[in-house]
C-alpha positions as CSV (number, residue, x, y, z in Angstrom):
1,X,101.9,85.3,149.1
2,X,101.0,88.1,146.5
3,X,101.9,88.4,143.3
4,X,103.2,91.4,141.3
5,X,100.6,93.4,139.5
6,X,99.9,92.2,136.1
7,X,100.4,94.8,132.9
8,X,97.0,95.2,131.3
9,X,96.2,93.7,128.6
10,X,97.3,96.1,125.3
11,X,95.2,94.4,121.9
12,X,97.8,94.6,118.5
13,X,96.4,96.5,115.6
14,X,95.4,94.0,112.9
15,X,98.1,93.7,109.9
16,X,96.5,95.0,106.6
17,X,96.2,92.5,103.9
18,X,98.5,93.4,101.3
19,X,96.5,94.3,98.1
20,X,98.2,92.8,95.5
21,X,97.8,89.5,97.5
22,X,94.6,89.9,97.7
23,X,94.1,90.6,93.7
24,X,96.5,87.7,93.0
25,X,93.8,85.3,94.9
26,X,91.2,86.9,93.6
27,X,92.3,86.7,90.2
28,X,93.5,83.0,90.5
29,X,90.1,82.0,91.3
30,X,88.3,83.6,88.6
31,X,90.9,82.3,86.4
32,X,90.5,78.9,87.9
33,X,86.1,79.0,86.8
34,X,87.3,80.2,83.3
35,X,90.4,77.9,82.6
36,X,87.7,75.3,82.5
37,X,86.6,77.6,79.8
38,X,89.4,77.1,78.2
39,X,89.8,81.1,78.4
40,X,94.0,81.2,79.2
41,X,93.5,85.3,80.0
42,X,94.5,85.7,84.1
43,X,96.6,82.6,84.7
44,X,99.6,84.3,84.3
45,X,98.6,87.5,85.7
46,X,97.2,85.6,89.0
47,X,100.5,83.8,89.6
48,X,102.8,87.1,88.8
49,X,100.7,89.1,90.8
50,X,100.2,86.5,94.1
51,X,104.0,85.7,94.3
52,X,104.7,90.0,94.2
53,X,102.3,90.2,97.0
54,X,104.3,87.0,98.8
55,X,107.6,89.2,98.1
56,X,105.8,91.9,99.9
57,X,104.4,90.3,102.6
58,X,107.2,88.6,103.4
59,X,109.5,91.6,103.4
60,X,107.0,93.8,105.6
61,X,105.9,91.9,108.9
62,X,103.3,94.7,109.4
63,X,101.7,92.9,106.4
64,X,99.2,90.0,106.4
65,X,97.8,88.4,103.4
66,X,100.7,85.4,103.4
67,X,98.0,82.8,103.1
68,X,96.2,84.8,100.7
69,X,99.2,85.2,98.0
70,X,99.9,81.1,99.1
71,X,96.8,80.0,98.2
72,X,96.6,82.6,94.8
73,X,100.6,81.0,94.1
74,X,99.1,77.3,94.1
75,X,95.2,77.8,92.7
76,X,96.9,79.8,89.5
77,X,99.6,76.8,89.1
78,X,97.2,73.9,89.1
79,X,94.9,76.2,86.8
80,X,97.2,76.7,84.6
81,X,98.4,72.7,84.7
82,X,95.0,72.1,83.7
83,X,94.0,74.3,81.1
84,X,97.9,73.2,79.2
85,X,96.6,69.4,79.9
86,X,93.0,70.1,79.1
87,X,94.8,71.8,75.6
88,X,97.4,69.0,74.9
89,X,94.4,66.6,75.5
90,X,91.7,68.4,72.9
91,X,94.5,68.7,70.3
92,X,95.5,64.9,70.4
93,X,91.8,64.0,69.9
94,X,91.3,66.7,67.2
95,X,95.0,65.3,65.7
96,X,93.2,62.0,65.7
97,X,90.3,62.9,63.2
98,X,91.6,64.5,60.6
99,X,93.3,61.0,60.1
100,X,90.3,59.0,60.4
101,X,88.9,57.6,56.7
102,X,84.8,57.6,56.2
């Protein structure tokens, strides 16, 4: 019994990461280090940014970089959950001296 000749083996070109998933990662994880700065300046520019490039990726199939804008999407929102609470937190405690009496 012989069996039909297979078809050789034909490797896919890898996808391109999509840039502006890759900036929208990037971006969410510098703003992550400085949100605990207290420094507000890439939060929303991370999450705008990494859902674009998950518009984009998701559009083109010849894209990669889905995990990428994913990970940028959810790193910017919990940044930006903690720097609000983190803010809401400092200003309750500051609130609460100025009605202390010495």
């Amino acid at each position: 019994m012989s069996y039909p000749p297979q078809q050789p083996y034909v490797p896919q070109p890898p996808k391109k990461t999509n840039t502006l998933a890759l900036v929208g990662f990037i971006l969410s994880v510098v703003f992550a280090l400085l949100s605990l700065m207290c420094l507000p300046f890439f939060g929303p520019i991370s999450l705008g940014l990494s859902i674009a490039g998950l518009i984009q990726v998701n559009k083109n199939p010849n894209q990669g970089g889905k995990g990428l804008a994913i990970a940028g999407i959810a790193i910017s929102s919990l940044s930006i959950v903690w720097l609000f609470a983190t803010l809401l937190i400092a200003g309750i405690g500051l609130g609460g001296l100025s009605t202390m009496d010495y």
